[in-house]
N, C-alpha and C positions, 0 to 999 in steps of 0.2 A: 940471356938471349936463347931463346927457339931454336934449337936445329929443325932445317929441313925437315930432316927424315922424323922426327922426335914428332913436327905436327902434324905431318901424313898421316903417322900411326896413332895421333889423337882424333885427325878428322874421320880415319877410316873407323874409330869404335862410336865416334859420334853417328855415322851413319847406323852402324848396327844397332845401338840404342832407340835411333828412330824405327829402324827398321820391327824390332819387338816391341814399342809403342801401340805401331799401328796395328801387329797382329795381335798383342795381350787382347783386346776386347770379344775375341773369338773364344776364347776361353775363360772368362769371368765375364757372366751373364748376370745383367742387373734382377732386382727383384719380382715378384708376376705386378706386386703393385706399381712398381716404377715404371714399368713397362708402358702398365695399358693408361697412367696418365701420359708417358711420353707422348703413347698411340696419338691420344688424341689434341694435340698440340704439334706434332712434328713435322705439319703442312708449313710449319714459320721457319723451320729448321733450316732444311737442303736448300740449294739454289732452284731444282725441280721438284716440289715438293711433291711428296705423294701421299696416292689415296690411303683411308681410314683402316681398311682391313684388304688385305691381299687375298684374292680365291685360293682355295687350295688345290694342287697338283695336280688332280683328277676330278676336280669341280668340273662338271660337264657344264657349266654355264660361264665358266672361263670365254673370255671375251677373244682369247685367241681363236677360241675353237669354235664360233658361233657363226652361221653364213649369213647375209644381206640381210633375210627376213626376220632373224632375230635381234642381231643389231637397231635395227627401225623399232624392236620394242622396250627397248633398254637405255635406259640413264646412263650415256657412257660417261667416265670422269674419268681426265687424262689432267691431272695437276700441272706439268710440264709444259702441256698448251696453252691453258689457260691463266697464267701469269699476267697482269697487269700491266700494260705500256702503253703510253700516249706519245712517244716520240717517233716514232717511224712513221704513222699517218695526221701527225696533228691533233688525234681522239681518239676515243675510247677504244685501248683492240686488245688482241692479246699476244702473247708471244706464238702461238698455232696459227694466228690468220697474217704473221707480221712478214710479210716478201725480203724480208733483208736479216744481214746478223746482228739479230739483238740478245745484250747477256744481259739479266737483272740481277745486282747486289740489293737484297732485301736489309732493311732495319737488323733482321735476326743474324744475318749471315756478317755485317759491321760488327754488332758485339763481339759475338765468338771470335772474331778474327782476331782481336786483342787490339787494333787500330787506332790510335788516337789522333787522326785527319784524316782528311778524304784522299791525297794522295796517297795512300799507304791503304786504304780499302781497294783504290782501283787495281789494285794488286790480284784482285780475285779475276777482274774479267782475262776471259783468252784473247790472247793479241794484242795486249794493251801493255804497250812498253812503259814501264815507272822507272826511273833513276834519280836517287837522292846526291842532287848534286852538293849540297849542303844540308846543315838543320835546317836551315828556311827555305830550300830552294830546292826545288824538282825538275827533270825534263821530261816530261809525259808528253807520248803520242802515239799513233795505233796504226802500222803498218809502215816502218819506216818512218823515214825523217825525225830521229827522238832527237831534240835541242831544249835547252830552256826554253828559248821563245818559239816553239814548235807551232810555228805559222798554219799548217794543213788541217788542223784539229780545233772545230767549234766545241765551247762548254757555255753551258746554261743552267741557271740554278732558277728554278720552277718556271723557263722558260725564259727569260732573260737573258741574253749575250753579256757573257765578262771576258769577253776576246776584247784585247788593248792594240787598238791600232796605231800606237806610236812604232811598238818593236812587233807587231803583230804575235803574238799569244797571251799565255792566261801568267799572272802571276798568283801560284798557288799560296802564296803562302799567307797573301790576304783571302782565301777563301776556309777561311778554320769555322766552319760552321759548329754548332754545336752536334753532336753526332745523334745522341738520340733521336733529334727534333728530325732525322731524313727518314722520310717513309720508303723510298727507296734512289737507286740508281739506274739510270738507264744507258747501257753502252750500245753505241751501233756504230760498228765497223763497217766502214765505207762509206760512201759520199750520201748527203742528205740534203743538200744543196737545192735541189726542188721545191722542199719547203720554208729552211731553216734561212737559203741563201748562201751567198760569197763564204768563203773560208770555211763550210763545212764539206774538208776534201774527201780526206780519209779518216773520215770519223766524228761523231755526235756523242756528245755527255752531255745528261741531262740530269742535274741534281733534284728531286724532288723533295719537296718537306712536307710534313706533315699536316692537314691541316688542324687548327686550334680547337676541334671537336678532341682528337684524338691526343690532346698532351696537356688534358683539364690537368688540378691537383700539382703538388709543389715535387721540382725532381730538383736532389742535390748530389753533386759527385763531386769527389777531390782526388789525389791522387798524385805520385811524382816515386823517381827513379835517379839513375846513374845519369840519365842524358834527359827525358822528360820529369825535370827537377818541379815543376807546378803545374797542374793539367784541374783550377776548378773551375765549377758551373753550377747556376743555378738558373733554374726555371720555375715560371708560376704560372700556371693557367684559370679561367675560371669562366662564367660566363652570366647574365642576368635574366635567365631564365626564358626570354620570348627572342630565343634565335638569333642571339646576339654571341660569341663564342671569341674568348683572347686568350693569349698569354706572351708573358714579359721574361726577357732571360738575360743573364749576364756571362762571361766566359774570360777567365782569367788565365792566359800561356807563358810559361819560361821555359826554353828549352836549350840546353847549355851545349859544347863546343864539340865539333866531332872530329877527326884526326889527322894531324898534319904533320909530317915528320922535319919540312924541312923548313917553311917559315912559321910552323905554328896555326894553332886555329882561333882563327877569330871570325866566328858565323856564328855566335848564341843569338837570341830571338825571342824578344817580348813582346808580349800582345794582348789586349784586354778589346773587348767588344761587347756589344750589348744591342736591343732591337725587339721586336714586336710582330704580331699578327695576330688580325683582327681576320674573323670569317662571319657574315652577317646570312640571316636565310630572311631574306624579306619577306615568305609566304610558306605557309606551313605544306604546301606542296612543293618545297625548296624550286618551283621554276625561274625564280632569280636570286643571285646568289653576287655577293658581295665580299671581296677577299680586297684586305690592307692589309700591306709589312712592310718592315723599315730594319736596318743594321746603319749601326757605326761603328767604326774600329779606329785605332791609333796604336802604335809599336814602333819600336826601334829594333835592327839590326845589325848587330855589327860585322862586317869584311873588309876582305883584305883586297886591295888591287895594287899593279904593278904597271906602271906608264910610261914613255918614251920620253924623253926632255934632247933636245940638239945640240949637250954638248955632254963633256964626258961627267958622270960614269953613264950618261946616255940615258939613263933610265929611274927612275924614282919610286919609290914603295909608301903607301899612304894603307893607315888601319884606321878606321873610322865607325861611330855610330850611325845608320843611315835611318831618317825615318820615312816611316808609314802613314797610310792615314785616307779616312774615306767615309761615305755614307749613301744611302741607297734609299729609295722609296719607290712602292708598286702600288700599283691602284688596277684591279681589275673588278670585271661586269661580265658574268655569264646569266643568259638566259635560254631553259630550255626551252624548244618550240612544242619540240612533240618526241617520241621514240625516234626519229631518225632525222630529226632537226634542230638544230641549235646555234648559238650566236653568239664570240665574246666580243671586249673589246679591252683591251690593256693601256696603259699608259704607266713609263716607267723614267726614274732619272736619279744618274749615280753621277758623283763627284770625289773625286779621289786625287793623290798626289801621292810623289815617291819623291826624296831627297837624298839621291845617290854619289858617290865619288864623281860619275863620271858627268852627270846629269840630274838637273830637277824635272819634273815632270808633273804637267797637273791638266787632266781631264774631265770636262766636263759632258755627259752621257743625256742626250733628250731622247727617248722611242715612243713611238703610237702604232700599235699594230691592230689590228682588224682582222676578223674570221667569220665564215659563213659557212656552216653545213645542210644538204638539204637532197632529199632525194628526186631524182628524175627518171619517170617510167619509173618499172620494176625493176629495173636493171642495172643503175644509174645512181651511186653515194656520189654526189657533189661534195668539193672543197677547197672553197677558195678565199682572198684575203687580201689586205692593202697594207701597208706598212713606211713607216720613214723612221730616218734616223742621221741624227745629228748630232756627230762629235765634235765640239771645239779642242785643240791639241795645246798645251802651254808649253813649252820646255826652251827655255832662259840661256845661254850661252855662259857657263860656271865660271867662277874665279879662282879656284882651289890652288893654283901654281904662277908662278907668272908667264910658263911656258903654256898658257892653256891652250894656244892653237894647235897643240902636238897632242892633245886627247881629244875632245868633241864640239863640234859645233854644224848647227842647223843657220839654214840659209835665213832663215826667218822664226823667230821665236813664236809666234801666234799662226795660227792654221789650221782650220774648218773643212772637215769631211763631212757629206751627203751624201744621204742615199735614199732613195724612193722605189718603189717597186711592187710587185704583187704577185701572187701565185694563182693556178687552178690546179685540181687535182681531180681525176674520175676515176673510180672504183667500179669498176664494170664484172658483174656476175653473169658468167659465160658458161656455167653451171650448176643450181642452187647449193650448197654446203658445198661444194668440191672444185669449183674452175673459177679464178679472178685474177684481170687483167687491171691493172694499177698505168692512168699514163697519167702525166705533169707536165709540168715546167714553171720556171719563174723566172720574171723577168726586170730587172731593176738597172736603173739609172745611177751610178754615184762620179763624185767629183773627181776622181782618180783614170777613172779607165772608159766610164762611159757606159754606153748600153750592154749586160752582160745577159743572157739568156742560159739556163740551164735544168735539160729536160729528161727523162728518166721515165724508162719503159719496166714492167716488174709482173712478172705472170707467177701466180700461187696456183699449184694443184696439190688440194688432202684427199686423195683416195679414202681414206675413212679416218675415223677422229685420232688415229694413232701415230699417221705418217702426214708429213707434207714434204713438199719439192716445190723450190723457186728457183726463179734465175732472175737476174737485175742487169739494165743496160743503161748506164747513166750517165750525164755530164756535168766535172764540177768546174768552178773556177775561181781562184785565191786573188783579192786585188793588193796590190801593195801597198807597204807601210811607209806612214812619214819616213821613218829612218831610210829605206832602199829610193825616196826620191827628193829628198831635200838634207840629206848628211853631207858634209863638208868638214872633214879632219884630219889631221895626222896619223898615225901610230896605224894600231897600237903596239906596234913593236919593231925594232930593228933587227939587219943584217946587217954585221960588223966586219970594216973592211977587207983588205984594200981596196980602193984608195979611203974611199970614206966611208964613214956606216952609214947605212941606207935606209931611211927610213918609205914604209907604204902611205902614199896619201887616198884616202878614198872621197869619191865622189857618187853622192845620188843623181834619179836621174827620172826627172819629169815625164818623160815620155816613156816610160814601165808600162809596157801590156800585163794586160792579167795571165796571170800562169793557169793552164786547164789541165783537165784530169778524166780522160775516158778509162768507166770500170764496169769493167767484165765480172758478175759475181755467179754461182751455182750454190746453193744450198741444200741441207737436208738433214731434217730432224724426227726424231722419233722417242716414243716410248713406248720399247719393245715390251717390258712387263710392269706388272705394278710397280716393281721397285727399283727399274733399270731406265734411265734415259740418255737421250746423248742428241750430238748436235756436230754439224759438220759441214765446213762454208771452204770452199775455193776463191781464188781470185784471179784477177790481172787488171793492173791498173797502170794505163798508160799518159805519161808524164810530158807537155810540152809546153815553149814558151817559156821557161822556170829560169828565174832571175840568177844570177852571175856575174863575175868580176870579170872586165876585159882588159889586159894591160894597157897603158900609154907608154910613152915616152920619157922615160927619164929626165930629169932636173939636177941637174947640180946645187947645190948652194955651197954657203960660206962654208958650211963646219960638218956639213953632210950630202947624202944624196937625196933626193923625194922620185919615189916611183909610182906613179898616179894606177888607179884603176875605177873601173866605172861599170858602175849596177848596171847590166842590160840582159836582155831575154836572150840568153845564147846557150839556152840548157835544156835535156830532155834525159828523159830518164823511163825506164818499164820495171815496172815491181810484178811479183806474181810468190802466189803462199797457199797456204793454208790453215785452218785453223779449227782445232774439235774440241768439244767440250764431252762431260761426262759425268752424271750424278748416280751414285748406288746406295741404297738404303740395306744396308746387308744385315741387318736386324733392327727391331723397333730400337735400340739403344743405341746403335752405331751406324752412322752415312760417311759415305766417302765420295767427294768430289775430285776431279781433277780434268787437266788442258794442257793441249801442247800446239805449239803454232810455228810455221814454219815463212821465214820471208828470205826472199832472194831479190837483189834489185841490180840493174846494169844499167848504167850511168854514162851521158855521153857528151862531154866537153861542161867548158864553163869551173869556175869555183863558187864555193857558196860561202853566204856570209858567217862566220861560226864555223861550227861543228856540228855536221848532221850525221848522226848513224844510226844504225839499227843491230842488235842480237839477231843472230841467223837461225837461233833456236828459242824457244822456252819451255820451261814446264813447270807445272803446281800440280800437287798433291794435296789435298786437303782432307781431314779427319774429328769427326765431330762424334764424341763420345758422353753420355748421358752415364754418370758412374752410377747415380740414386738419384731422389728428387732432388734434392740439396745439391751434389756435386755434378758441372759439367771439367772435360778434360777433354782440349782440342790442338792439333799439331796441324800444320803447315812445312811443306819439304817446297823449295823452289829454286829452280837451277837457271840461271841461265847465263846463254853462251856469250864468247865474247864478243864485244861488240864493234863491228866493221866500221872501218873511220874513225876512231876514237883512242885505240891501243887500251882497251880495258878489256883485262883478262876473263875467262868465264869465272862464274862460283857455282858454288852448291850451297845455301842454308838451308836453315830451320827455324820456324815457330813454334812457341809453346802457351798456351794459357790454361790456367786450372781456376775454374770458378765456382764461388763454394756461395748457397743463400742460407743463411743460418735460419733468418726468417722471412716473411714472404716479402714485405717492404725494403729489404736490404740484401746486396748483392758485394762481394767482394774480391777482387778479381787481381791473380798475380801473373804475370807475362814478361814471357823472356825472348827479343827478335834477333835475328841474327848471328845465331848460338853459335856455328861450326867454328867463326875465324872471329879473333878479336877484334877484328877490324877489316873493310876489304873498300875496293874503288869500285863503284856505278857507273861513275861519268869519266870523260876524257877534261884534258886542259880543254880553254879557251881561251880566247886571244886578250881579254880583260881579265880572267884569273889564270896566270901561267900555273898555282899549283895545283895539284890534286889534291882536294879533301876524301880520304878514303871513313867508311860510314863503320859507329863504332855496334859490339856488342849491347845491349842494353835490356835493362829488367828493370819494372814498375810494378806499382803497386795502384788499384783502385779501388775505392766504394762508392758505390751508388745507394742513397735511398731515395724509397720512392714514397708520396702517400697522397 
């Protein structure tokens, strides 16, 4: 065994070692060759990436030093603005024109991070709280509220909603995309609800993939470790010459146990998936454009759960294989009209199912949405749209004990959500290049709560191509989940006498208003020189209506007590933060990113269901180092604090990966996460897993070719 002081004085040289990691590249300078090809490639690098050649220090044509009428003659490029995102407006903008906080995790910025999922990349945006609560299981959410099923947070993969409206959020662990295949990531913190709709409170993810022009030619990776014991995949793309463009991939995952001191781990995680996309250009001036793709997946998981029974020892321990399983299909139609016109139309539909200890679960997904872009007057970006969506919910009342009424059950096993709705959106230039007032709203119909409406005011001013300044006034609102209105159950867990042990009965509740969200945001981003940029968002987001347990009456029975409580809107809560980002390119061979975010929240009555917390701090450090053409060498330092409501202590780790291309088709890649502590806790219990899975050390190994 470790002594105490024995790891202090291990953690405290582990920090020093990083510490001279990140400054060795100050003093071993790659070669003049390695350099000026970095030069020209290292736009795919940084998260901001920058220009090709920086002025020099007394370059009288420095953009710093230049006044109004030269500027007006000069080609400014500011990399950092012009970053690619379609989620904040619906279309085409950039991160300079975008009125809210958006971070982009690029394709290049996944590799280097050593990442083998997409939860484990969102690690890079700021304010984006990740906890591995298990190998398969995450609690991700962005401004408070982190839980597994973190209801406040919409995710979308190329614009599809995989928000599960039984427990309301995402279950990550079916979204194991293949990594290369993402062209990027788009984070927006804070509400998005004007476009996106209901449950985009505090916060939008937006997985984008690539389209099938760009992943022609066969890619094969394999690879496995200590904990990701099997990570392959294989992709093929190709096309038939007249504007037709696919490709086919398959994806093979086992990721084994991570660490439990006191029942043991049993969370490993298999999964094999596979699927398609097809991108069609019906007219050689691409004005209409035809996109098809499809996934399926199937896997088992194994966990552990611990449930209630009404008589003694009270309580019973089940370790089980649980499976997975699902499939998806997109059909979209874009057609350009002109430079500031265009038109899609989607249609999409998933079917998936979970077979869990506590619960089966099986849903079925229909959406049709609809968009229209188009200008009015000079002054005037229209955008607006129509949309439904129809979830049928399955989930069967289990047989797994004969005590089942003391784990879960829903009032009715079949039950259909709807929803209809549409948006507008005006983009109003109150300035040419420099003043735009952004107002919306959307307003939709579903079977839960009725007519919700949520509208959002957003003024941008870029005094010139280097600074902007926004502020956002918006309103969101979350409807609720099957589970908070039609649950009916025992547990799941007791208080042991006298007189008798007590168990909680809970009860859903039909009449759930939607929970809203007024947010306050101020931003402000810049790139003060070629090689420096940074980014910086305030908030205050004000919380009411928010669902809650209200005690009843107590019940006696035979061999126990039942103490009822019942989901109702008896909750309100105020969060306020902040959140900065920061890219530096401190020589062609070496970038250094980093973010630090700050959330405070006070909370006023009610309980909620789970376990909702948040870290009161975080920070990332990132370090991206180019040794030679052949060798990259890139570290990660991230801390954060402990997490309020949960009893999880803070940490400090590290990342590490060294990537070596021996030749230019082949990439080989070894990585180590987690480095300082053999092992450390994320997440707190919850009421269906009393223990802590604390998350181990692990190192892999990868190869990728490509041809």
């Amino acid at each position: 065994m470790i002594s105490a002081g024995t790891a202090s004085t291990a953690r405290r040289i582990g920090h020093i070692i990083a510490l001279a990691v990140v400054l060795a590249p100050l003093h071993c300078p790659a070669s003049a060759v390695a350099q000026q090809d970095r030069s020209k490639s290292r736009n795919q690098v940084a998260p901001a990436p920058l220009p090709g050649e920086a002025p020099e220090p007394n370059d009288p044509t420095s953009i710093l030093d230049m006044d109004v009428e030269q500027l007006t003659t000069v080609d400014v490029k500011v990399p950092s603005m012009d970053i690619e995102v379609t989620s904040v407006s619906k279309q085409e903008s950039t991160v300079g024109h975008s009125p809210a906080a958006v971070f982009v995790i690029t394709n290049e910025m996944i590799r280097r991070s050593g990442a083998t999922c997409v939860p484990e990349a969102l690690r890079m945006a700021p304010g984006v709280e990740v906890a591995r609560v298990k190998s398969n299981m995450w609690a991700i959410s962005i401004r408070g509220f982190q839980n597994r099923y973190a209801n406040k947070l919409l995710v979308l993969v190329d614009g599809r909603s995989v928000y599960d409206q039984l427990f309301s959020g995402v279950y990550w662990d079916v979204q194991d995309l293949v990594l290369d295949d993402i062209e990027r990531i788009e984070v927006i913190r804070g509400p998005g609800g004007t476009l996106w709709g209901a449950n985009a409170v505090n916060g939008v993810i937006n997985i984008i993939t690539k389209k099938a022009q760009k992943t022609q030619g066969v890619l094969a990776t394999s690879g496995g470790g200590n904990l990701e014991r099997a990570i392959n995949q294989v992709r093929v793309g190709g096309n038939n010459g007249k504007g037709v463009y696919w490709r086919v991939y398959g994806k093979q995952t086992e990721i084994g146990n991570e660490y439990n001191n006191s029942l043991g781990s049993h969370d490993n995680w298999r999964m094999g998936r596979g699927g398609f996309r097809v991108d069609w250009e019906l007219d050689q001036h691409q004005r209409d454009t035809v996109t098809v793709s499809g996934d399926f997946y199937g896997g088992s998981e194994s966990d552990i759960n611990q449930f209630p029974m009404p008589a003694a020892p009270f309580s019973w321990t089940t370790i089980r294989d649980e499976g997975v399983g699902g499939a998806n299909l997109l059909a979209k139609w874009n057609r350009k009209i002109s430079k500031q016109s265009d038109c899609s139309f989607q249609i999409y539909f998933d079917r998936s199912f979970r077979d869990q200890a506590i619960f089966r679960e099986e849903n079925t997904v229909f959406d049709v949405e609809w968009q229209h872009r188009f200008p009015l007057g000079e002054r005037h970006n229209v955008l607006w749209g129509l949309g439904t969506r129809n979830i049928h919910l399955y989930a069967p009342n289990t047989n797994i004990h004969p005590d089942t009424a003391f784990v879960l059950q829903f009032d009715s096993a079949h039950e259909t959500f709807r929803n209809f709705g549409g948006f507008i959106q005006d983009e109003i230039t109150l300035r040419e290049d420099e003043l735009f007032l952004t107002v919306g709203t959307k307003i939709d119909r579903n079977s839960y709560t009725g007519v919700e409406c949520q509208p959002s005011v957003r003024l941008l001013w870029a005094p010139d191509p280097r600074h902007v300044y926004w502020g956002a006034i918006s309103r969101a609102v979350r409807t609720p989940s099957r589970l908070a209105r039609s649950l009916f159950h025992y547990g799941p867990f007791y208080l042991p006498g006298p007189p008798l042990p007590t168990f909680v009965e809970f009860h859903g509740n039909t009449h759930l208003k939607a929970e809203t969200m007024m947010a306050y945001e101020l931003g402000y981003r810049a790139q003060t020189t070629d090689r420096f940029a940074w980014d910086v968002t305030a908030f205050a987001d004000i919380y009411d209506e928010q669902a809650g347990w209200r005690r009843g009456i107590p019940v006696v029975g035979p061999t126990y007590i039942i103490a009822p409580q019942t989901y109702v809107n008896n909750s309100n809560s105020q969060l306020y933060g902040a959140e900065f980002s920061a890219q530096w390119a401190v020589t062609d061979a070496w970038r250094l990113s980093g973010s630090y975010s700050a959330v405070r929240m006070f909370a006023m009555g009610g309980q909620g269901l789970g376990i909702e917390g948040y870290p009161r701090n975080q920070t990332r450090l990132q370090s991206q180092w180019d040794l030679s053409e052949a060798w990259e060498f890139d570290m990660a330092l991230r801390y954060v604090d402990n997490v309020v409501g949960q009893g999880v202590p803070s940490y400090l780790t590290m990342d590490l990966r060294l990537g070596w291309k021996p030749r230019k088709d082949l990439e080989i890649a070894l990585v180590g996460t987690n480095l300082f502590d053999e092992y450390h806790p994320e997440f707190g219990t919850t009421v269906y897993e009393p223990e802590v899975t604390e998350i181990r050390r692990t190192v892999y190994a990868q190869m990728t070719w490509r041809r």
